[in-house]
C-alpha positions in Angstrom: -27.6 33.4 17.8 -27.1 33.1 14.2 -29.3 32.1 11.6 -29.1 28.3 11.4 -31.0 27.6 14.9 -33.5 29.9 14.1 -34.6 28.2 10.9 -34.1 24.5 12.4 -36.3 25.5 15.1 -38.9 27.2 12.5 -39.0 24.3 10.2 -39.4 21.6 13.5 -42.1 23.7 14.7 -44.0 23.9 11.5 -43.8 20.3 11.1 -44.7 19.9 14.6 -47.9 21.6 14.2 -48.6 20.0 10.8 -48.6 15.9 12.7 -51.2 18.0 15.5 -53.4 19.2 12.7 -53.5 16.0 10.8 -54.3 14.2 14.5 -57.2 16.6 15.7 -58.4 16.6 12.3 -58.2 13.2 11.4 -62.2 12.3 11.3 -62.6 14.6 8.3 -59.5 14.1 6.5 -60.6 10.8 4.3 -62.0 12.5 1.4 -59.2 15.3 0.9 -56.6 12.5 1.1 -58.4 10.1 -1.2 -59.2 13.1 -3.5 -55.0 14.0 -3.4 -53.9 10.2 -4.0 -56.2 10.0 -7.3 -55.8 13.2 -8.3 -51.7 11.9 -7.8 -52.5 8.7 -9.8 -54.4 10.9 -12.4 -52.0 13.6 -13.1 -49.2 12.2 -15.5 -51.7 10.6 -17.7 -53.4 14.7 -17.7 -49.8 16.1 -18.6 -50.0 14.0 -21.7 -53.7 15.1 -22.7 -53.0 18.8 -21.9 -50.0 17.9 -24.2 -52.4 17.1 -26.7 -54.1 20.3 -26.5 -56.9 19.4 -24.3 -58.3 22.3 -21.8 -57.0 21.1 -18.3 -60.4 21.2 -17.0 -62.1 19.3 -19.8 -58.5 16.4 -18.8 -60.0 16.9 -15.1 -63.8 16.0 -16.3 -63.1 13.2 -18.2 -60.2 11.4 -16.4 -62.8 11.5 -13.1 -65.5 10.3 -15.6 -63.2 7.6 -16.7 -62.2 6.4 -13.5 -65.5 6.7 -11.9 -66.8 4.7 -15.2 -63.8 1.9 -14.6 -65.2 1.6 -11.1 -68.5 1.1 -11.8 -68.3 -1.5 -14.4 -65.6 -3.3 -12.3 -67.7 -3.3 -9.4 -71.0 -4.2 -11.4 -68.7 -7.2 -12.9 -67.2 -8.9 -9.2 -70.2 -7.3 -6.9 -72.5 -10.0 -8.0 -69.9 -13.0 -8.7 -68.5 -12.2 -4.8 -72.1 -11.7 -2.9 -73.3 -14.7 -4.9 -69.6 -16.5 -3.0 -70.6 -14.6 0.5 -74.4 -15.9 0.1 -73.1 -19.6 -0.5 -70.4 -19.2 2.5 -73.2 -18.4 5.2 -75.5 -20.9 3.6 -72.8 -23.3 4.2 -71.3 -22.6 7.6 -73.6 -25.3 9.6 -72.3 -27.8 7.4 -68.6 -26.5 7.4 -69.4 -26.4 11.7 -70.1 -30.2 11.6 -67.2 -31.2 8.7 -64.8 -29.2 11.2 -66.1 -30.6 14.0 -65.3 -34.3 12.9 -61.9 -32.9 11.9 -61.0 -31.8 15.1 -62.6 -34.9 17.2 -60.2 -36.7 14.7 -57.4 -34.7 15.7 -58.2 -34.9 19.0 -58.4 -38.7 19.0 -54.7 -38.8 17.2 -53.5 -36.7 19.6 -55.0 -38.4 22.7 -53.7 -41.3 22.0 -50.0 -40.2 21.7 -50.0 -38.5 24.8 -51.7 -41.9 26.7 -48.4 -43.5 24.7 -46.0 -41.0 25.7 -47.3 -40.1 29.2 -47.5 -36.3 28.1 -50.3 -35.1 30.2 -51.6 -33.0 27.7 -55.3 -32.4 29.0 -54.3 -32.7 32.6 -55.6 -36.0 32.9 -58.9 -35.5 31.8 -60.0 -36.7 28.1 -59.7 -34.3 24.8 -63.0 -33.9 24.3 -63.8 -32.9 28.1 -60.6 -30.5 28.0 -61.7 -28.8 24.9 -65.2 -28.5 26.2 -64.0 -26.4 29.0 -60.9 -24.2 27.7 -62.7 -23.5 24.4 -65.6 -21.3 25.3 -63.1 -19.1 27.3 -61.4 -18.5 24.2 -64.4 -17.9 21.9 -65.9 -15.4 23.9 -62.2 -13.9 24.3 -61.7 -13.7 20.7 -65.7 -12.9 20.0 -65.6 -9.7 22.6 -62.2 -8.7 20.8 -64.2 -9.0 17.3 -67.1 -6.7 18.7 -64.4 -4.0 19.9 -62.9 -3.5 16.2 -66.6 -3.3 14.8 -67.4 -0.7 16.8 -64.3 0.5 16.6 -64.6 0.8 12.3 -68.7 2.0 12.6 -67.8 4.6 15.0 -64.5 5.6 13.0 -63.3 7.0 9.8 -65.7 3.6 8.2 -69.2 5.3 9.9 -71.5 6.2 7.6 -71.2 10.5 7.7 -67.6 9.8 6.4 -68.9 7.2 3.6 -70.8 9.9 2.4 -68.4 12.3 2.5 -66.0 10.3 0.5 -68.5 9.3 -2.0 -69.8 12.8 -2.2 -66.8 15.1 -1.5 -63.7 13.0 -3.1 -64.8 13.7 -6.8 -65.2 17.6 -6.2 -61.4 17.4 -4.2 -60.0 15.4 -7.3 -61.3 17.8 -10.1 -59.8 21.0 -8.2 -56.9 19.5 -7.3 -56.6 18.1 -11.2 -57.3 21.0 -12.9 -55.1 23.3 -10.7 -52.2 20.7 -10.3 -49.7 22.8 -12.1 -50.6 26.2 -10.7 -50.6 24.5 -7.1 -47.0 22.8 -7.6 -45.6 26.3 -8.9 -47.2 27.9 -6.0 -45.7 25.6 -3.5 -42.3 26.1 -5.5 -42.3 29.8 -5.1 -42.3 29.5 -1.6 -39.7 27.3 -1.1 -36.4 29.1 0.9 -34.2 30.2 -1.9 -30.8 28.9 -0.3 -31.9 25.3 -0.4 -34.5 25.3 -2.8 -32.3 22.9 -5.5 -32.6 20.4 -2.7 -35.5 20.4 -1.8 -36.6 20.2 -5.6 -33.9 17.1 -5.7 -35.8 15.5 -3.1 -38.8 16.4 -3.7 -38.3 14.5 -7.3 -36.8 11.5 -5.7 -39.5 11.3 -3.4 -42.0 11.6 -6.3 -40.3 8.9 -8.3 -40.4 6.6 -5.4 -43.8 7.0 -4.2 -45.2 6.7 -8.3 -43.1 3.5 -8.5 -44.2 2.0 -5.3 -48.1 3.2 -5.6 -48.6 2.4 -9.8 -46.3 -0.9 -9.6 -47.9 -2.2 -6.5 -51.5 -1.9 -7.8 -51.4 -3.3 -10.7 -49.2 -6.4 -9.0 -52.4 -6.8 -6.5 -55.1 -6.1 -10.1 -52.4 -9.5 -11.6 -52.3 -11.6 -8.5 -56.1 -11.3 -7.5 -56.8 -12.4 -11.5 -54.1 -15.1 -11.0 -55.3 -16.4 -7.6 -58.9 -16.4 -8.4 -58.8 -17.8 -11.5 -56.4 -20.6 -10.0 -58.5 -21.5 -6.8 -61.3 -21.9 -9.1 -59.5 -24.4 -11.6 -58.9 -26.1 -8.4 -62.2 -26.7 -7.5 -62.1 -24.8 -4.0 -65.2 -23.3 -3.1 -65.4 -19.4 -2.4 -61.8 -19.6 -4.4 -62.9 -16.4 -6.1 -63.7 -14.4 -3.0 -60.5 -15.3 -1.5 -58.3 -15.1 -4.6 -59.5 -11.4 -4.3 -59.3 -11.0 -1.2 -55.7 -12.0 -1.3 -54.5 -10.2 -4.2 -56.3 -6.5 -2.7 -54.4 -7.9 0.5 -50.9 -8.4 -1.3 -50.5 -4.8 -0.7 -49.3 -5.5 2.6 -45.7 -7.2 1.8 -46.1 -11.4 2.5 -49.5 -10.8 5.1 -52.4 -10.8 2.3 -50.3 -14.5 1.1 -50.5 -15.8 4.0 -53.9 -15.1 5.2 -54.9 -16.5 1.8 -52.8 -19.4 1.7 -53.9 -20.2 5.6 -57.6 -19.3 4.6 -57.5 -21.6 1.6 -55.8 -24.6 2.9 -58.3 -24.5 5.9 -61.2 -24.8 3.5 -59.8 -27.1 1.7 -59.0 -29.3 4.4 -62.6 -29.5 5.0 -64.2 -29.7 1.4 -61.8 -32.5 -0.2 -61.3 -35.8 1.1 -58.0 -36.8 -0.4 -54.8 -34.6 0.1 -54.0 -34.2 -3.8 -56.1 -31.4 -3.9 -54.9 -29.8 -1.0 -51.6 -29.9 -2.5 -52.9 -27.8 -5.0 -54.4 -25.1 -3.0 -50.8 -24.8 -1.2 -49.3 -24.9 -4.5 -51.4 -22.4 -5.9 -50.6 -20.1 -3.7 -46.4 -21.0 -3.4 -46.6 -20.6 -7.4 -48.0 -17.3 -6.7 -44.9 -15.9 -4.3 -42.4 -17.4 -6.6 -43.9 -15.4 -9.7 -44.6 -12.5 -7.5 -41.4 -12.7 -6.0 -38.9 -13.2 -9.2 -41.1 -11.6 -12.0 -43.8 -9.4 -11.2 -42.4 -7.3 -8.2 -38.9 -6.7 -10.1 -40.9 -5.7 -13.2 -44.1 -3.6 -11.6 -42.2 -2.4 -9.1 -38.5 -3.0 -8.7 -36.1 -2.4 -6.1 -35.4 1.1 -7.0 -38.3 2.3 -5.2 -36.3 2.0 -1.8 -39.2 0.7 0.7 -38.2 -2.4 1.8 -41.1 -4.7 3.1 -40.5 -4.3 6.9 -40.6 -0.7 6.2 -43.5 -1.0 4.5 -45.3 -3.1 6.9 -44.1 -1.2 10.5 -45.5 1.9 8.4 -48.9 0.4 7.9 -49.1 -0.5 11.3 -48.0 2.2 13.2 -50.6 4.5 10.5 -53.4 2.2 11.5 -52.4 2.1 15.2 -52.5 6.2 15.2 -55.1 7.2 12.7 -57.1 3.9 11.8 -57.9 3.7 7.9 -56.7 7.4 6.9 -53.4 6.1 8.4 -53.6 3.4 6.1 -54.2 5.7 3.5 -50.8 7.6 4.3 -48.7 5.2 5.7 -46.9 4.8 2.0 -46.6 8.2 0.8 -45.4 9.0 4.5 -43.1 5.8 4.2 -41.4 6.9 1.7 -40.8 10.8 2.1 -39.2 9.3 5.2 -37.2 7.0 3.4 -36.0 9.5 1.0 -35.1 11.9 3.9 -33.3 9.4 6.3 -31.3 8.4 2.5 -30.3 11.7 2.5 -29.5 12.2 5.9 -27.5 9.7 5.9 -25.4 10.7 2.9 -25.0 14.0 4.9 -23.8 12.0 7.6 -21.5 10.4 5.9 -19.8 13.3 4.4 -19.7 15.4 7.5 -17.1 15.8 10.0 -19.4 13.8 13.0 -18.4 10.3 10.9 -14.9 11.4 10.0 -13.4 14.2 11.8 -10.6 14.7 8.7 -13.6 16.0 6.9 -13.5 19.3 6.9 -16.8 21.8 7.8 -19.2 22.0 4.5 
């Protein structure tokens, strides 16, 4: 058997037994990965100091001082404004129980009479109100059972409070080493790369890093504009709790159209019960359509642009599927793992396409 096999197989079982490491030791693997994504984020901005003249460790210390410091004061700034939101939004569910209620006995009353007109036997041929009283609790308790099973799911998870700690605690260290030793690790990982294809995978390995810095810088600083945009606009509106959900939406707008529409739904349902006329409903749905248009045809091209290569299905299925297999740490590395794979199946393809197996009058490379 000649060569080739024998390094296929090597290579598939390496990264065979890398996907088993990262799933038997995904309880403990928040804090490392955190630690690696900032330490990512960080790094350009410490090439520039080091430029400068600036020891690499002294760059490590005070970019984590920096960040930790932008952190604080952004969180000392919102954590008030938001609880203060939260506070008023349990205050004022019994009274957003009984607006609702009248809404939907409204509802019900429109829709009860077209189906007397129209002989649609909607409720079976007992009235809306008796209907509802019996189908609804079913789905409460449904839906209420099905909310218990993700809380415990989160407190028992990667969310419970050893691994809080842990990422509080152990991230910072994980950044600074990482930081300080980025170069030397990089070279180290360079040096034992297989020497027949190691301008490859140093090609790839660049594309992939341009990709995943696009994709990761762009798209935070689109969700740190939209959450600014959206908040400040619910609140010219006059919609209550618009700031917690214009920030809700905009931390949300990671996730490609999703966060939108859970804001938009979440804001025109509020709405629907706080105003009496429909003009300012208008302008909660408009708020929010404004919002994808500029997001759509100015902010994404410019933060983020289409050169990044992950189109939003991708985007989404990845963020799904990491959730689905390793709950929030597969959230954490459903992009950078989105778009190695991108990259890869790009160059596949090209591969592909120049190879005998798409057009047999190309010769063997």
């Amino acid at each position: 058997m000649n060569a080739m096999p024998w390094r296929s197989v090597f290579w598939v079982v390496l990264l065979a037994l890398a996907v088993l490491s990262l799933w038997r030791l995904s309880d403990i693997l928040l804090p490392f990965v955190a630690g690696a994504t900032i330490a990512y984020l960080l790094n350009p901005l410490a090439h520039r100091l080091v430029a400068l003249r600036v020891p690499r460790g002294v760059t490590a210390i005070g970019l984590i001082l920096l960040a930790s410091l932008v952190l604080v004061v952004g969180i000392a700034l919102l954590a008030p404004m938001i609880q203060s939101q939260v506070g008023q939004l349990l205050a004022s569910l019994p009274q957003t129980s009984e607006g609702l209620a009248r809404r939907v006995q409204d509802l019900l009353g429109w829709v009860e009479t077209l189906d007397r007109e129209y002989n649609l036997n909607l409720f079976e041929g007992r009235s809306a109100k008796d209907f509802v009283a019996q189908n609804l609790p079913g789905v409460i308790s449904e839906q209420a059972a099905r909310l218990v099973r993700v809380v415990a799911q989160v407190l028992t998870g990667s969310l419970a409070l050893v691994n809080l700690l842990s990422l509080v605690f152990i991230t910072p260290v994980v950044t600074f080493y990482l930081l300080r030793d980025w170069d030397d690790l990089v070279a180290r990982l360079d040096s034992w790369l297989p020497r027949q294809s190691v301008v490859t995978i140093r090609t790839q390995v660049r594309e992939i890093d341009r990709t995943l810095a696009g994709y990761i810088r762009g798209q935070a600083t689109l969700c740190c504009v939209l959450a600014t945009y959206y908040a400040i606009g619910l609140g010219l509106v006059g919609l209550e709790f618009g700031l917690l959900i214009g920030v809700a939406t905009g931390v949300l707008s990671f996730i490609p159209y999703v966060g939108a529409l859970i804001g938009l739904v979440s804001s025109v349902g509020l709405a629907f019960l706080q105003f009496d006329t429909w003009l300012p409903i208008a302008l909660v749905a408009a708020v929010f359509f404004t919002g994808q248009i500029m997001e759509g045809y100015v902010l994404q091209p410019v933060l983020v642009g289409d050169r990044v290569g992950l189109h939003p299905v991708w985007v989404i299925f990845a963020l799904l599927a990491g959730g689905s297999l390793f709950g929030f740490l597969g959230l954490l590395l459903a992009i950078p793992v989105a778009a190695v794979a991108g990259v890869l199946i790009r160059f596949a393809i090209d591969r592909y396409l120049q190879s005998p197996l798409f057009d047999p009058r190309i010769g063997p490379p």
